[in-house]
Residue frames as a rotation matrix with the C-alpha (Angstrom) as fourth column:
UNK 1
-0.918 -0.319 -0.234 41.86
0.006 0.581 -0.814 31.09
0.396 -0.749 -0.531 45.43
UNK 2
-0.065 0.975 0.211 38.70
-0.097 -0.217 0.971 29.96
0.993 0.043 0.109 47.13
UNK 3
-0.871 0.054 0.488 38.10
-0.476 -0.340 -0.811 31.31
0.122 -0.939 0.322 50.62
UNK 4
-0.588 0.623 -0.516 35.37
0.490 0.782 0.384 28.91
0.643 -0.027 -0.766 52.68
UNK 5
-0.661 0.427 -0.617 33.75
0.387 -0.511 -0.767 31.90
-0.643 -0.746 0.172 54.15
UNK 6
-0.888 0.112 -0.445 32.54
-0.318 -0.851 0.419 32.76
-0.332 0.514 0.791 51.09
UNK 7
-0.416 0.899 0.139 28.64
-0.144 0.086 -0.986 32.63
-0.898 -0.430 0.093 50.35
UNK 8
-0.802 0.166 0.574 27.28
0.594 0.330 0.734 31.96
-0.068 0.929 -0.363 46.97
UNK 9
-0.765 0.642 0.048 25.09
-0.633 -0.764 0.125 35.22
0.117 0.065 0.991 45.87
UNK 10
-0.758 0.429 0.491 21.63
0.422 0.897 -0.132 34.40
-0.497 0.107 -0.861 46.51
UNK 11
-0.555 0.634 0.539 18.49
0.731 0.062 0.679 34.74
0.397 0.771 -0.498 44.12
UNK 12
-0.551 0.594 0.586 15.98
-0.614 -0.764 0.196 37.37
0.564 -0.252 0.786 45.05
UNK 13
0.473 0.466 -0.748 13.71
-0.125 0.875 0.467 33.92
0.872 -0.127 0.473 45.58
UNK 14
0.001 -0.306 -0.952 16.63
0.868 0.473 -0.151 32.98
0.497 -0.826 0.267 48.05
UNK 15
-0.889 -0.055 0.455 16.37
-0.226 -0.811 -0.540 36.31
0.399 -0.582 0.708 50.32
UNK 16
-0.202 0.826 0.527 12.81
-0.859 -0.408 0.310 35.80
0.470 -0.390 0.792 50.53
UNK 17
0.515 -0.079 -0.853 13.31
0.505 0.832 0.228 32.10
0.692 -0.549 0.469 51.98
UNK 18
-0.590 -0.686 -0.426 16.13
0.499 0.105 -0.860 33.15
0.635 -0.720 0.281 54.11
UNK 19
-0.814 0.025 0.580 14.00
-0.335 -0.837 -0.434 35.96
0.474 -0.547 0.690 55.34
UNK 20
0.317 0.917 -0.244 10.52
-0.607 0.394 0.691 33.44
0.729 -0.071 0.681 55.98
UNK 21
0.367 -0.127 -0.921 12.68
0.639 0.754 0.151 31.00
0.676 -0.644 0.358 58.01
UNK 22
-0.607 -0.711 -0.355 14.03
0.510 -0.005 -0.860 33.63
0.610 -0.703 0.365 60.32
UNK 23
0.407 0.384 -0.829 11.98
0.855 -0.481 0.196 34.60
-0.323 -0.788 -0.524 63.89
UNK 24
-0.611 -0.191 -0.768 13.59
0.149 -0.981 0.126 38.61
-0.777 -0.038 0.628 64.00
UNK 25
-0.838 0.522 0.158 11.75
-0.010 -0.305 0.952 39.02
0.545 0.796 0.261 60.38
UNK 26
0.052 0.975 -0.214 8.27
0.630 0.134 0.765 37.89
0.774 -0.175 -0.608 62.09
UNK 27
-0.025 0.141 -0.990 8.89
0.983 -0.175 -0.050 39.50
-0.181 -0.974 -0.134 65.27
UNK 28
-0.892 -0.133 -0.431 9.40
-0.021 -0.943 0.333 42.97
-0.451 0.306 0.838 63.32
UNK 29
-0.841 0.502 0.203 6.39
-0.086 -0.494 0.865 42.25
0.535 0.710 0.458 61.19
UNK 30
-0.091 0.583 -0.807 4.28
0.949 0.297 0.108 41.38
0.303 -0.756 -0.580 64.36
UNK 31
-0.251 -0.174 -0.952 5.79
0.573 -0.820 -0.001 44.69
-0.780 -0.546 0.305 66.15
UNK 32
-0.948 0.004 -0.319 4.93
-0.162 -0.868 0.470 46.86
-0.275 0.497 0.823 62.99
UNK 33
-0.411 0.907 -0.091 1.53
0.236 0.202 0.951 45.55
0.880 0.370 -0.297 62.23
UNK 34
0.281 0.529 -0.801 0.32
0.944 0.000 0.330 45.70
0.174 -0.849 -0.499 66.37
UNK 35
-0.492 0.198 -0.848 1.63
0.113 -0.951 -0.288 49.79
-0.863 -0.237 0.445 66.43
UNK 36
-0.979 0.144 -0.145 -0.42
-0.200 -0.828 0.524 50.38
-0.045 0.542 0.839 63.49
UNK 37
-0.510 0.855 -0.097 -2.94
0.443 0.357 0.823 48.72
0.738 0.377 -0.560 64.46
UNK 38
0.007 0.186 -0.983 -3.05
0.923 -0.378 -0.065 50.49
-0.384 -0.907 -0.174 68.03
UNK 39
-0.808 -0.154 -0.569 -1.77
-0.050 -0.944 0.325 53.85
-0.588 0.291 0.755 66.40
UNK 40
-0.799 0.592 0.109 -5.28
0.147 0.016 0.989 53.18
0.584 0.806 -0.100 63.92
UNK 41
-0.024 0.692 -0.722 -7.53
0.908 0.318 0.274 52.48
0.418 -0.648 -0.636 67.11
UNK 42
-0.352 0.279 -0.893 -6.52
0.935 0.134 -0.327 55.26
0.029 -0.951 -0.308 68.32
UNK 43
-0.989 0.042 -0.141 -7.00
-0.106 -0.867 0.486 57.77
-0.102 0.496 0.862 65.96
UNK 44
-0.436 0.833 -0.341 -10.16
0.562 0.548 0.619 55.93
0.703 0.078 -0.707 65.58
UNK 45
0.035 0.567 -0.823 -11.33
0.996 0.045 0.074 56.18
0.079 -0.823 -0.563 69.01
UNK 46
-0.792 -0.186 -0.582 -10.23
0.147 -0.983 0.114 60.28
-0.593 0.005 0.805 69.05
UNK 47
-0.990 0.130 0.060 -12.06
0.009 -0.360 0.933 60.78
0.143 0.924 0.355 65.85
UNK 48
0.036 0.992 -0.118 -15.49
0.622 0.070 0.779 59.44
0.782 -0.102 -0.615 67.26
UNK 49
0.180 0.309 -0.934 -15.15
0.967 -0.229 0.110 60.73
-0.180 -0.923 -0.340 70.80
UNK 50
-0.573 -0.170 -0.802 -14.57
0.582 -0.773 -0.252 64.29
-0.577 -0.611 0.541 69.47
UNK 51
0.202 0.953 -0.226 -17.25
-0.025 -0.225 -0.974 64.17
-0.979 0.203 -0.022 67.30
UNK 52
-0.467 -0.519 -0.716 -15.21
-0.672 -0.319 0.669 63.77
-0.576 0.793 -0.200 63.77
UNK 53
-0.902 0.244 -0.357 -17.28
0.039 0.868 0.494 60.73
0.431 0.432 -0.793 63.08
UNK 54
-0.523 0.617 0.588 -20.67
-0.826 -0.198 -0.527 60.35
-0.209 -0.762 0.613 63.93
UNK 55
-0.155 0.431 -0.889 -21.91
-0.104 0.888 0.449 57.40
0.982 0.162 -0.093 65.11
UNK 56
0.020 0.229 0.973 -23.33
-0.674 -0.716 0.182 57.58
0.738 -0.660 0.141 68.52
UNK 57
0.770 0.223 0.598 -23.45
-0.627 0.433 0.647 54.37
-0.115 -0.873 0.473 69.65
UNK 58
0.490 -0.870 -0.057 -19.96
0.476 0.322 -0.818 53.79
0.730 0.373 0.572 69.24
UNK 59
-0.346 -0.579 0.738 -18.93
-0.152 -0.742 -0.653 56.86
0.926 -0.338 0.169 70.48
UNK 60
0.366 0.616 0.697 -21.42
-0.723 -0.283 0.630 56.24
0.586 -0.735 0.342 73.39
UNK 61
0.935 -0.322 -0.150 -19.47
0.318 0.947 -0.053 52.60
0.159 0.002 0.987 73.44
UNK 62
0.204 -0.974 0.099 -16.34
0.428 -0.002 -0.904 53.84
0.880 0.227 0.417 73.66
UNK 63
-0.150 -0.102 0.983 -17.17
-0.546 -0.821 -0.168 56.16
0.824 -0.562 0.068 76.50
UNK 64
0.774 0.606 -0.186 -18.34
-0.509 0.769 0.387 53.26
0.377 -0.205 0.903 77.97
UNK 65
0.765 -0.589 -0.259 -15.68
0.368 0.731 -0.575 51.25
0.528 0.345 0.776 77.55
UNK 66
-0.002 -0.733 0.680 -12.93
-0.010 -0.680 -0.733 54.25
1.000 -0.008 -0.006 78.28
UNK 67
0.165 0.314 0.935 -14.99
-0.907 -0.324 0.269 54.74
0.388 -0.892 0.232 81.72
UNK 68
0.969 0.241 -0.051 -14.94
-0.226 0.952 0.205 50.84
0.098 -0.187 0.977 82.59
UNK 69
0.682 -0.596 -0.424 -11.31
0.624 0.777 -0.088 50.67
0.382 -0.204 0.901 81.80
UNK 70
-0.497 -0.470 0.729 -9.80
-0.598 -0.424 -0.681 54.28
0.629 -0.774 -0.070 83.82
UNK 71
0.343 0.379 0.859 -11.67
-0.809 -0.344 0.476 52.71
0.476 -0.859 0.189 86.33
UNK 72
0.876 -0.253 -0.411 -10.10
0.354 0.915 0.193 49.28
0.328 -0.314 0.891 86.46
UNK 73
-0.028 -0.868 0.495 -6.63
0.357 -0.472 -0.806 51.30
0.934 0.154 0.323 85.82
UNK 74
0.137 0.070 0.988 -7.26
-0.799 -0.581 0.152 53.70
0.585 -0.811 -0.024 88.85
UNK 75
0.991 0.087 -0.101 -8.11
-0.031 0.889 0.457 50.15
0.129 -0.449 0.884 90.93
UNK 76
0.469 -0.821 -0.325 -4.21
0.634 0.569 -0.523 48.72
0.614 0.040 0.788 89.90
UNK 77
-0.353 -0.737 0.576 -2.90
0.179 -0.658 -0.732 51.84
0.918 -0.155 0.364 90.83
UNK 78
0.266 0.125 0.956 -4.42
-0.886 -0.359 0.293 52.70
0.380 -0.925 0.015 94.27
UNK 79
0.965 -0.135 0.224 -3.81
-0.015 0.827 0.563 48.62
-0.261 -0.546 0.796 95.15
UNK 80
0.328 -0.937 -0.120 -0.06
0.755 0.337 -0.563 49.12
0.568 0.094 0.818 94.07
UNK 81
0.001 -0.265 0.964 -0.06
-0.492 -0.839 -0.230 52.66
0.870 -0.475 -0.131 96.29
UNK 82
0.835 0.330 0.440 -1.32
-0.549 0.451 0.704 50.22
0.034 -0.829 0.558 99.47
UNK 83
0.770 -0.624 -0.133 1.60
0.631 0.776 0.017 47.41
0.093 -0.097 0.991 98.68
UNK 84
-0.164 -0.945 0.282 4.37
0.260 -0.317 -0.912 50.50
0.952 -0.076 0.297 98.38
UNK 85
0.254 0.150 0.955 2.39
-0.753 -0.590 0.293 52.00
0.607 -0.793 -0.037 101.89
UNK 86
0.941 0.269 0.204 2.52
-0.338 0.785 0.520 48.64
-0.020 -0.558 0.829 103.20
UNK 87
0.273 -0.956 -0.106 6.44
0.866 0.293 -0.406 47.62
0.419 0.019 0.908 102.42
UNK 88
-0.244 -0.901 0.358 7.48
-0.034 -0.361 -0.932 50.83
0.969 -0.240 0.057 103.53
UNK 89
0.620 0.564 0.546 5.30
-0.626 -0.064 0.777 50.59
0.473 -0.823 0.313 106.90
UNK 90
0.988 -0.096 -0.125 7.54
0.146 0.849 0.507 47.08
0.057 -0.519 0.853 107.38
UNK 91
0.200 -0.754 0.626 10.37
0.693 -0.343 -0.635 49.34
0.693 0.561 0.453 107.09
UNK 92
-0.057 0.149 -0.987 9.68
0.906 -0.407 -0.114 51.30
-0.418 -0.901 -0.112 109.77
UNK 93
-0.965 -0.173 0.198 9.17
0.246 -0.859 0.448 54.08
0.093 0.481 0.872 107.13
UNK 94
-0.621 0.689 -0.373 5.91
0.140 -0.371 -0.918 56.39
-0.771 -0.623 0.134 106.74
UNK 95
-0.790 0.273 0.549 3.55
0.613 0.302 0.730 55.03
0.033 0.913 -0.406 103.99
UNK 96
-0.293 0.714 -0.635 0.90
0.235 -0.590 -0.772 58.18
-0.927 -0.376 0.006 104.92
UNK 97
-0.606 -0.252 -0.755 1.52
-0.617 -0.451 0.646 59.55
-0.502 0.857 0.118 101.50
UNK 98
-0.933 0.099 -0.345 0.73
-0.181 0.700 0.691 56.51
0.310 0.707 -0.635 99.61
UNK 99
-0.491 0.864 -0.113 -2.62
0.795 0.392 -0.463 55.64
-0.356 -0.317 -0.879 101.65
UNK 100
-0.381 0.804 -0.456 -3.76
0.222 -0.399 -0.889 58.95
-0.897 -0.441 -0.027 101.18
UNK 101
-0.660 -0.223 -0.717 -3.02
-0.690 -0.197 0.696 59.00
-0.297 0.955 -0.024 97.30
UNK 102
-0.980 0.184 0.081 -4.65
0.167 0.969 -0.180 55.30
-0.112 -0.162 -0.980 97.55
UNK 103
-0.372 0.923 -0.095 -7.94
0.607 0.164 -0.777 56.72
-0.702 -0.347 -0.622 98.85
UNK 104
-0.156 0.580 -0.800 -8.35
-0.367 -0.786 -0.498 59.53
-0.917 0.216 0.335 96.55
UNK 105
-0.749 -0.480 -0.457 -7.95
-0.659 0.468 0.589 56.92
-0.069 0.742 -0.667 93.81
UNK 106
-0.706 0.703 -0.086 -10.54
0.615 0.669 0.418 55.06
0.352 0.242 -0.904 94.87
UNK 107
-0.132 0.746 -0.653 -12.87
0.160 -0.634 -0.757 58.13
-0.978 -0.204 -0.036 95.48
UNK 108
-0.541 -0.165 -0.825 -11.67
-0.761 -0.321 0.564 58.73
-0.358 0.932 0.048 91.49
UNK 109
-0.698 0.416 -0.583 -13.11
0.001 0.815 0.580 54.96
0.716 0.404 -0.569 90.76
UNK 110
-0.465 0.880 -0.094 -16.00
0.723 0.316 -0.615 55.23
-0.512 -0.354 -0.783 92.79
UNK 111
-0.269 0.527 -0.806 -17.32
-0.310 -0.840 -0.445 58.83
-0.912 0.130 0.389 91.04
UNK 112
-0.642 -0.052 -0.765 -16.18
-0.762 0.155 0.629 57.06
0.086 0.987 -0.139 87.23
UNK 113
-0.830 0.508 -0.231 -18.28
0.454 0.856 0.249 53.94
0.324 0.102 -0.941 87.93
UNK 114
-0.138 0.917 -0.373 -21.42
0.323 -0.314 -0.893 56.30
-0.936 -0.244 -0.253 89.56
UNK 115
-0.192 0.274 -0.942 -21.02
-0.747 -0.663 -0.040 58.07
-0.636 0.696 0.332 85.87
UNK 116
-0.858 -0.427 0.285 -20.71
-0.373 0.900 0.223 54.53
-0.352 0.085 -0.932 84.34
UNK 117
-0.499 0.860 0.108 -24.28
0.628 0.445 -0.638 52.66
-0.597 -0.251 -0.762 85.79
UNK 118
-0.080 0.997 -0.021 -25.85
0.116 -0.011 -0.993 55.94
-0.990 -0.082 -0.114 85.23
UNK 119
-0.112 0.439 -0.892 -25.45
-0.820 -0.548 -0.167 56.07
-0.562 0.712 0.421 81.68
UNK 120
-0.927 0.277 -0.252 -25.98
0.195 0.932 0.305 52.20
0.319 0.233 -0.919 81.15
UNK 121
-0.403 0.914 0.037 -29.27
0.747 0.352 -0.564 53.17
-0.529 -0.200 -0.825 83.25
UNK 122
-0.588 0.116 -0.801 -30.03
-0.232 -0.972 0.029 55.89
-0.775 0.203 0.598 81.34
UNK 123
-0.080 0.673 0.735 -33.06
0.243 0.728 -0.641 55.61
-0.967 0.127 -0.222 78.86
């Protein structure tokens, strides 16, 4: 008896079509290629900055680079401490906490950008 649910086996050939025409296949090989490429960077970037590689102006680039972006980071984060100080203020709540967390955040991104300059001015 033949049963119209049933599939006709397909070819090795047909697996690898079915699998080319379907989005979840690409989205896995997207998601497994971008962590090894991040999980590579960052062994990378370890490997120079603790001296396992030596190449200096890399490593000097990376520090660079590392220092440029804690310092953007630090930024988001002391301007998202101000918006929680600032919602709970319109709350009638006390947003002390957050402001002062805020400022020392940007005392952190004002010291990382003084190290920054001076080793861009550095000769």
């Amino acid at each position: 008896m033949h049963d119209d649910t049933d599939v006709p086996p397909l070819s090795p050939w047909g697996w690898v079509r079915t699998w080319l025409r379907e989005e979840r296949f690409w989205r896995d090989i997207g998601a497994r290629v971008l962590a090894g490429v991040l999980t590579a960077a960052i062994v990378y970037a370890g490997a120079v900055l603790l001296g396992y590689l030596h190449t200096p102006e890399i490593g000097a680039g990376l520090l660079l680079a590392l220092g440029i972006f804690a310092c953007g980071s630090l930024l988001v984060g002391s301007a998202a401490l101000l918006r929680h100080a600032r919602r709970r203020a319109v709350a009638g709540e006390s947003g002390a906490g957050s402001i002062v967390a805020a400022v020392l955040l940007v005392c952190a991104v004002v010291a990382i950008a003084i190290g920054v300059v001076s080793d861009l001015l550095r000769p």
